[in-house]
C-alpha positions as CSV (number, residue, x, y, z in Angstrom):
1,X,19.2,-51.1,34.3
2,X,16.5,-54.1,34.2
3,X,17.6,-57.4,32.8
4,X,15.6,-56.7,29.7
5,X,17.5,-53.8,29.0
6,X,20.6,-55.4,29.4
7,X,19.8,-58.3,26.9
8,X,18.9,-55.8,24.1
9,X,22.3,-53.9,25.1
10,X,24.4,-57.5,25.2
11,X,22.3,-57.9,21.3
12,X,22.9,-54.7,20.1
13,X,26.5,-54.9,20.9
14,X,26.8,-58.6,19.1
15,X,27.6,-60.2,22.7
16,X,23.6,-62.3,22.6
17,X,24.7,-65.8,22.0
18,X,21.0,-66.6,22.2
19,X,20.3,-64.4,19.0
20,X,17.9,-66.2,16.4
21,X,17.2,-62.8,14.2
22,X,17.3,-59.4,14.0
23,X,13.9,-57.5,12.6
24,X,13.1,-53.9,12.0
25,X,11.5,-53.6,15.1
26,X,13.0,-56.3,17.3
27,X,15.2,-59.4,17.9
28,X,14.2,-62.5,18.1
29,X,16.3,-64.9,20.8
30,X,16.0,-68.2,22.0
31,X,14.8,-68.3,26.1
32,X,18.1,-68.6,28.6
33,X,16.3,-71.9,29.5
34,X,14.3,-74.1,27.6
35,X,11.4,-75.4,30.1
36,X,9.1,-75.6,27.0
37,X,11.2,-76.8,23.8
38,X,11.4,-73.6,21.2
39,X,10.9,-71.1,24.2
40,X,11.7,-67.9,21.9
41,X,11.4,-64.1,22.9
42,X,10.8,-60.8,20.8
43,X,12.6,-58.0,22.4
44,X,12.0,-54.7,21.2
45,X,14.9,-52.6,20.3
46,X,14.7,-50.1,22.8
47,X,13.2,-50.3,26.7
48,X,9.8,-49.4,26.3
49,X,7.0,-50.1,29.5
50,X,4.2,-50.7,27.6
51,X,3.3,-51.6,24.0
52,X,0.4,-48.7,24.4
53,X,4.0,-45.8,24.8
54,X,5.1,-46.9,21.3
55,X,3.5,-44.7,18.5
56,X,0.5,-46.4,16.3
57,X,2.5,-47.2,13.1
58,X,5.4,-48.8,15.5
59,X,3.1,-50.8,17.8
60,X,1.3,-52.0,14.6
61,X,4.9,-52.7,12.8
62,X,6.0,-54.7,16.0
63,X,3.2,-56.7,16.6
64,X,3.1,-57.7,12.9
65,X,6.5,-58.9,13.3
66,X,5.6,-60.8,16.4
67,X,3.4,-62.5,14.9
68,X,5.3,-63.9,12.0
69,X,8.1,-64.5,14.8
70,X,5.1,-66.4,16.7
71,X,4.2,-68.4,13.5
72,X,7.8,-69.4,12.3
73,X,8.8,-70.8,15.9
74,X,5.4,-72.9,16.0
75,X,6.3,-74.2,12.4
76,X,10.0,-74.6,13.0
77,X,10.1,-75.8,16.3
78,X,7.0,-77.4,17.0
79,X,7.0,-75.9,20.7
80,X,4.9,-77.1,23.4
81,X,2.0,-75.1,24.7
């Protein structure tokens, strides 16, 4: 199993002490480590390779979502870039 995969597993079973919020599509956690302050991830709910294997409607549902994940970690957080 890849790390990723185990990260959604450790969410989905409530063990993710890093978890921020959980979305329809995904769940947004803070990074293990914070080399840039407000380092945040959006995992997808379920192992997937490549954004192209997700259906149209699900691709366009998730990337929506990561882009309000994207905007309220820039206005929260102020990260660095």
């Amino acid at each position: 199993m890849c790390g990723v995969c185990e990260r959604i597993n450790e969410t989905k079973a409530g063990k993710n002490p890093f978890l921020v919020k959980e979305l329809e599509t995904g769940y947004v956690v803070m990074g293990d480590y914070q080399h840039f302050k407000g380092y945040t991830l959006f995992l997808y709910k379920d192992h997937v390779v490549e954004l192209f294997d997700l259906d149209e409607k699900t691709r366009a549902k998730h990337l929506y979502e990561m882009t309000l994940v994207a905007e309220a970690v820039k206005k929260l957080l102020e990260q660095e870039k």
